[in-house]
N, CA, C and O of each residue as an XYZ file, in Angstrom:
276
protein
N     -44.720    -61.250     25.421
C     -45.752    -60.215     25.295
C     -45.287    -59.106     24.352
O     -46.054    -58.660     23.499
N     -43.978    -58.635     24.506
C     -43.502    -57.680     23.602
C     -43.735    -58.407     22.659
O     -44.909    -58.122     22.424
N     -43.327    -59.458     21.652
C     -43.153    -59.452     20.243
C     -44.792    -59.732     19.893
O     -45.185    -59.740     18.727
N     -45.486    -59.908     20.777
C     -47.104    -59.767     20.115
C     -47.310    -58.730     19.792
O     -47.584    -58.538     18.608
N     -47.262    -57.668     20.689
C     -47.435    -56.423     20.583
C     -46.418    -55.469     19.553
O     -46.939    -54.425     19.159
N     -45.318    -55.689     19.192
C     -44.671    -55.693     17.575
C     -45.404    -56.678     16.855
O     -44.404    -57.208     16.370
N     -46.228    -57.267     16.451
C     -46.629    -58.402     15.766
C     -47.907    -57.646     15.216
O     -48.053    -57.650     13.994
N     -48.874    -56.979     16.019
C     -49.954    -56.607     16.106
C     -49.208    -54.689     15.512
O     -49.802    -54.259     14.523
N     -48.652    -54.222     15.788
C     -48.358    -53.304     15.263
C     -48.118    -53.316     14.259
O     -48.597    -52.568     13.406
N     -47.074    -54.419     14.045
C     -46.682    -54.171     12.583
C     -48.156    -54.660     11.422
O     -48.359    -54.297     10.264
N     -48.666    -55.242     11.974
C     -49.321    -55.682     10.972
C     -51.049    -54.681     10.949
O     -52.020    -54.916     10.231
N     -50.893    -53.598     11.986
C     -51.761    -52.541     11.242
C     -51.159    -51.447     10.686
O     -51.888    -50.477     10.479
N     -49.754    -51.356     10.334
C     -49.270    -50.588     10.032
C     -49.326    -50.959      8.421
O     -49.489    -50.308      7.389
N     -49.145    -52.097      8.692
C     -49.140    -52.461      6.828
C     -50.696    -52.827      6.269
O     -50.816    -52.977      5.053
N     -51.962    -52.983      7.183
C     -53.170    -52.471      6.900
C     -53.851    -51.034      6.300
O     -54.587    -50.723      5.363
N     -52.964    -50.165      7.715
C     -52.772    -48.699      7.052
C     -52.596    -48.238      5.932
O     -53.368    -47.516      5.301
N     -51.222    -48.761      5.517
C     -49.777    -48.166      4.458
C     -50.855    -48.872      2.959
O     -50.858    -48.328      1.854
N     -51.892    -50.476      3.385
C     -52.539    -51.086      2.252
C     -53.591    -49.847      2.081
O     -53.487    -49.224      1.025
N     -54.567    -49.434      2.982
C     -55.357    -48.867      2.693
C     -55.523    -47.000      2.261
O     -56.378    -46.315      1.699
N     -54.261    -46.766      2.859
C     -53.892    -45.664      1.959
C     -52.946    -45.724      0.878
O     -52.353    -44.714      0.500
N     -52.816    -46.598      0.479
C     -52.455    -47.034     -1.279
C     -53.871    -47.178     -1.865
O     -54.315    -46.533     -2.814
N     -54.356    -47.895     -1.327
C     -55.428    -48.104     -1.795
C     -56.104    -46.760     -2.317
O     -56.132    -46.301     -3.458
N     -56.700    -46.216     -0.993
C     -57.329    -44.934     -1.526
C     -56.527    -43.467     -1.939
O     -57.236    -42.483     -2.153
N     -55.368    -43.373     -2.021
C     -54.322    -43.203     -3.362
C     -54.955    -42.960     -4.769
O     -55.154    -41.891     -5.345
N     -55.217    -44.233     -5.164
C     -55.592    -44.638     -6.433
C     -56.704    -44.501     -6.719
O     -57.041    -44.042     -7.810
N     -57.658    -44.921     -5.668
C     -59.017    -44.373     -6.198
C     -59.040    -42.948     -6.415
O     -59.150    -42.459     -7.539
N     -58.942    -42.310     -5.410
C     -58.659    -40.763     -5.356
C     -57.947    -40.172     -6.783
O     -58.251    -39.083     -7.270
N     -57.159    -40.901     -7.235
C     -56.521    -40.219     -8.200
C     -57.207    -40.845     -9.649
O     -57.348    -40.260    -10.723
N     -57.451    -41.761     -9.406
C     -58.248    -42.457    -10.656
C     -60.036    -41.482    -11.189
O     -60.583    -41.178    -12.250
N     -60.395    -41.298     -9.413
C     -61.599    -39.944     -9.974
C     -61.020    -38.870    -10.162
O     -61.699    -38.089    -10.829
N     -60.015    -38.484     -9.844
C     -59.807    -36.864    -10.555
C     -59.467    -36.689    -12.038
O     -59.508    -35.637    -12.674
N     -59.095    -38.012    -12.513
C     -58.322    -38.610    -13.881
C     -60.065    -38.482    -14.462
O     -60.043    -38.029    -15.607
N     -61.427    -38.738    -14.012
C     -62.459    -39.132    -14.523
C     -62.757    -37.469    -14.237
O     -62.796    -36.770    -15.249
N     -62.947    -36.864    -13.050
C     -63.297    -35.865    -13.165
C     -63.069    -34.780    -14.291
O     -63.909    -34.250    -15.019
N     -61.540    -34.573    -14.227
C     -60.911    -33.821    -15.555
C     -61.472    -34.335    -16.949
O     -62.085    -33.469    -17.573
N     -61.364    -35.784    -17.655
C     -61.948    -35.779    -18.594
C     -63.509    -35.279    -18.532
O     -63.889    -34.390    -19.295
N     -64.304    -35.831    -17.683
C     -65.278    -35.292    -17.662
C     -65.875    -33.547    -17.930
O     -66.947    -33.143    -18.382
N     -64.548    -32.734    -17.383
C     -64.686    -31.087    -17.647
C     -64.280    -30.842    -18.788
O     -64.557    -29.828    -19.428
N     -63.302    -32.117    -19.292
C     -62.895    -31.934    -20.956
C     -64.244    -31.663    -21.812
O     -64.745    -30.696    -22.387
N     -64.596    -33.137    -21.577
C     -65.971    -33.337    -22.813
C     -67.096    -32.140    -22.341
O     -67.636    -31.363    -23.129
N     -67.274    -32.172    -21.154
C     -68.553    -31.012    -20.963
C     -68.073    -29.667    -21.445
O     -68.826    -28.747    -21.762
N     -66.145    -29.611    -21.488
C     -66.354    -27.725    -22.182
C     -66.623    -27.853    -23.694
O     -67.312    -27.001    -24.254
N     -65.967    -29.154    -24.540
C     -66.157    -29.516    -25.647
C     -67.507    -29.251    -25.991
O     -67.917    -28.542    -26.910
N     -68.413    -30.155    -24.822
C     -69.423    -29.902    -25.929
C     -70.768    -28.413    -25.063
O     -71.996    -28.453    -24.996
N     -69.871    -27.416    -24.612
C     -70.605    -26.673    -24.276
C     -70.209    -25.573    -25.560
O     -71.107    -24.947    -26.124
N     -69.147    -25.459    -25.844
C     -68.231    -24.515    -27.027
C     -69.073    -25.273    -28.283
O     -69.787    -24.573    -29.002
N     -69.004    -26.205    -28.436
C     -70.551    -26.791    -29.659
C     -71.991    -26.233    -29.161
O     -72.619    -25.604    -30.013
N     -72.346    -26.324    -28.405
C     -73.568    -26.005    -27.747
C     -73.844    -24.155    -28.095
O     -74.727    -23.510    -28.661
N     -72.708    -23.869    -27.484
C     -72.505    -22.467    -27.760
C     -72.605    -21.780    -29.337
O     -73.285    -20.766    -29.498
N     -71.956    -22.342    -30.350
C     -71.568    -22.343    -31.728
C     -73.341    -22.569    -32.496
O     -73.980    -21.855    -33.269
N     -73.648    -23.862    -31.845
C     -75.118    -23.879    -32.465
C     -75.640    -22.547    -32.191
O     -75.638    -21.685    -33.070
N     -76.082    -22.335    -31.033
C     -76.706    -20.880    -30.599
C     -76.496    -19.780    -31.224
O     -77.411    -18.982    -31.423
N     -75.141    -19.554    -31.664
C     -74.675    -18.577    -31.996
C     -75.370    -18.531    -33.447
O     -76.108    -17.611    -33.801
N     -75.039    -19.647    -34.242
C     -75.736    -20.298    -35.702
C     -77.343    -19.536    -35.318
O     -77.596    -18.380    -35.659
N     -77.997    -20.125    -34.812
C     -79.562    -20.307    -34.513
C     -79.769    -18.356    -34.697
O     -80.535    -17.722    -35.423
N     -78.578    -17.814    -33.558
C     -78.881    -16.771    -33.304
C     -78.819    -15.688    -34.449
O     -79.592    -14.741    -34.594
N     -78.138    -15.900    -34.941
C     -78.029    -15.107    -36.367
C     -78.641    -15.574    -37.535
O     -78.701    -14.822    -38.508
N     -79.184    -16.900    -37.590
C     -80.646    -17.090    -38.395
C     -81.755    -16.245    -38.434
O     -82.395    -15.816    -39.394
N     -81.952    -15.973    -36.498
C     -83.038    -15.657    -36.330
C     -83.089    -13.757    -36.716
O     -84.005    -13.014    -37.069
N     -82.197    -13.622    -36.541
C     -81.629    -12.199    -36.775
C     -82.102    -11.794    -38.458
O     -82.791    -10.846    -38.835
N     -81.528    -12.758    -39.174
C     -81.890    -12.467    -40.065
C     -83.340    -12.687    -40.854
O     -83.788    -11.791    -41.571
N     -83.696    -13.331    -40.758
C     -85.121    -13.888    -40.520
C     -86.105    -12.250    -39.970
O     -87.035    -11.576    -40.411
N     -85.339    -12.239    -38.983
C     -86.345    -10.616    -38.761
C     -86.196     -9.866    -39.198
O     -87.172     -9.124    -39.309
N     -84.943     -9.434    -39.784
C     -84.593     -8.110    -41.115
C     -85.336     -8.657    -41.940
O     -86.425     -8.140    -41.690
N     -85.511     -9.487    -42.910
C     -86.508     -9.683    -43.799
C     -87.533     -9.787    -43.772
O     -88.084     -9.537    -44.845
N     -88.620    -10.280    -42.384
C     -89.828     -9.788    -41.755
C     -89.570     -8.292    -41.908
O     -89.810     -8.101    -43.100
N     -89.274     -7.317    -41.459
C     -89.420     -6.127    -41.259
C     -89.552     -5.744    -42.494
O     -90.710     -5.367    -42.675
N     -88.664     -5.631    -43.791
C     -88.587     -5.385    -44.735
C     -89.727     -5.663    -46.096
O     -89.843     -5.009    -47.132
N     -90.379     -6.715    -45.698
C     -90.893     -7.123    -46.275
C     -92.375     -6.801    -45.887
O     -93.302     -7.263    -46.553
């Protein structure tokens, strides 16, 4: 009866030890996706931003010469 009961232990222990390896890796594999993901979205918010800024001083000028004119 004892070595069943070591038999049965051991072998959810190494179910365990599998499934937190397991989710280990996933876990770390989305934060690896998360981070790039905050990469490209600041990338292209600092572009996003730059257009605006462009647009914004078009429009700027665009209205000094309305006024002037």
């Amino acid at each position: 009866m004892d070595t069943v009961m070591d038999a049965i232990l051991q072998v959810g222990l190494i179910v365990v030890s599998i499934i937190g390896i397991v989710f280990l890796l996933i876990s770390t594999f989305l934060m690896f996706l998360l981070t790039a993901m905050v990469l490209k979205l600041n990338k292209f918010l600092k572009k996003q931003k730059a257009l605006l800024d462009v647009v914004g001083k078009f429009s700027t000028y665009t209205n000094l010469f309305k006024k002037k004119g």
